[in-house]
C-alpha positions in Angstrom: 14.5 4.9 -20.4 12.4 2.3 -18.8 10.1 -0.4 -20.1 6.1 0.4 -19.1 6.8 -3.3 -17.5 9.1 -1.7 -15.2 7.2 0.9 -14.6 3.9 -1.3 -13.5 6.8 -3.6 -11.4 8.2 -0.7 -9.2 4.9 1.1 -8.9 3.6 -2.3 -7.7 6.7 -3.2 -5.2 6.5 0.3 -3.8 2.8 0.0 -3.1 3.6 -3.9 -1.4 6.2 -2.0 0.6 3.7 0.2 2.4 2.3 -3.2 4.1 6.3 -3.5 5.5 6.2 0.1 7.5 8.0 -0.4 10.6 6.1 0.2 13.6 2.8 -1.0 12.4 1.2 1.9 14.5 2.5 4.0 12.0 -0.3 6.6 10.9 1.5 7.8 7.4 3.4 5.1 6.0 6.2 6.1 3.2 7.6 3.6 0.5 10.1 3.1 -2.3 10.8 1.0 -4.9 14.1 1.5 -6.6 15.1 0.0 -10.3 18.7 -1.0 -11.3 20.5 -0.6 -14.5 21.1 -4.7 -14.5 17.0 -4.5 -14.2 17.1 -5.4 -10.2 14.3 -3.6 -8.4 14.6 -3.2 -4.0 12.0 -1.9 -1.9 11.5 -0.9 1.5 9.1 0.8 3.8 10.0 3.6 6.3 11.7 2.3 9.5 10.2 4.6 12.2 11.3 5.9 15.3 9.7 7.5 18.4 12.5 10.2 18.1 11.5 10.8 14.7 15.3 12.2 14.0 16.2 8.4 14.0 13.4 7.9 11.2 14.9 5.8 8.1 13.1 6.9 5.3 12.1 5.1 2.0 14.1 6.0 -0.2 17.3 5.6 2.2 16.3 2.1 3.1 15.7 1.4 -0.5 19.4 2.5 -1.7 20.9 1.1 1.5 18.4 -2.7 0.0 20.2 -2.2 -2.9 23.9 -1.2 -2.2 24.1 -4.2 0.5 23.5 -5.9 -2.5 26.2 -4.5 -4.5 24.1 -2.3 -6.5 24.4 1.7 -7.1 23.8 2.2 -10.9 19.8 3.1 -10.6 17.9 4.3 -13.5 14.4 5.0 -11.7 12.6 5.1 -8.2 9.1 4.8 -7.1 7.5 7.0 -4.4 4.0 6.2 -2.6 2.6 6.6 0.6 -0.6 6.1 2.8 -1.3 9.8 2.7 -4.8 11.1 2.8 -4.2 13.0 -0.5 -6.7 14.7 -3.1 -6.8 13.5 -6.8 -3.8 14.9 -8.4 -1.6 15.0 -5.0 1.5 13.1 -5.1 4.2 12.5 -2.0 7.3 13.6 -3.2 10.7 12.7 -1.9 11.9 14.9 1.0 15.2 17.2 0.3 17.7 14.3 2.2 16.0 11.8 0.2 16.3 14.1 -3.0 19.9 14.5 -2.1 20.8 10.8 -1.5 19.3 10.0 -5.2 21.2 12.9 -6.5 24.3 11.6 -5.7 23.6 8.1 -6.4 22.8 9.7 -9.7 25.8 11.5 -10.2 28.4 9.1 -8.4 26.4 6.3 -11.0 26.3 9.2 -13.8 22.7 7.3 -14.9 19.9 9.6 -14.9 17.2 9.0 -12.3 13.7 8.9 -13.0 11.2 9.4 -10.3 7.3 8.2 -10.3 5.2 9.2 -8.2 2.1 7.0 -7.6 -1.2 8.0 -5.3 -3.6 6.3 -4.3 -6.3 7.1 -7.1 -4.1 5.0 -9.7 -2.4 8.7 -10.8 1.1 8.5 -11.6 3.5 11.7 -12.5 7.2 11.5 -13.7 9.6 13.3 -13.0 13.4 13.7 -13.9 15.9 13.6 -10.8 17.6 16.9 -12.3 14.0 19.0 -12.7 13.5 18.3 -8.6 17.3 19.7 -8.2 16.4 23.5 -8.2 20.6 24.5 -6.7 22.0 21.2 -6.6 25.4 20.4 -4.6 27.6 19.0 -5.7 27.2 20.2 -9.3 27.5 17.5 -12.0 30.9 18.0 -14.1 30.7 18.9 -17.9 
């Protein structure tokens, strides 16, 4: 579990984040905030490309923050973005995204909480293994 302190801290570093999205020109900006089990938080914005394909997203420039600085063993992420979204609406990590904090999760064997946060203040939590509908690789009893 984490502290409602470090829930306001990585809500807040996420939303920071969005004013990092590489190019500026961006029109939808994407940011993450990830939280350590030492109590560490990294964040990072989306590093675009014209390609798109080439596109680092949030949440992988957030684990790669973290693991260039020796850390793996994350207990929680926070998701936001600039996206014109109705009350309610939250941007979800996409399915590589999902993938990468699934096994960050199981090589850590921490649960990972995810919290979503919109632009109307909302939040909604969610459990790593609840967005997992047919994980790969399976976690081992």
């Amino acid at each position: 579990m984490i502290t409602q302190l470090q829930r306001e801290q990585l809500i807040k570093e996420a939303a920071l984040a969005l004013e990092n999205v590489y190019p500026k020109s961006s029109k939808v900006a994407y940011s993450a905030a990830l939280l350590t089990n030492t109590g560490n938080i990294y964040s990072s914005s989306q590093y675009g490309s014209d390609t798109y394909s080439l596109t680092l997203h949030a949440e992988q420039s957030a684990l790669a923050h973290a693991a260039a600085h020796g850390e793996g063993n994350l207990v929680a992420i926070a998701v936001t973005s600039n996206e014109k979204l109705e009350k309610g609406e939250f941007t979800a990590p996409c399915h590589m995204c999902k993938q990468l904090l699934w096994e960050s999760s199981l090589h850590s064997g921490l649960p990972m909480l995810i919290i979503l946060a919109n632009s109307f203040g909302e939040i909604k939590e969610v459990n790593l293994d609840d967005l997992m509908s047919l994980p790969w690789p399976t976690k081992k009893s």
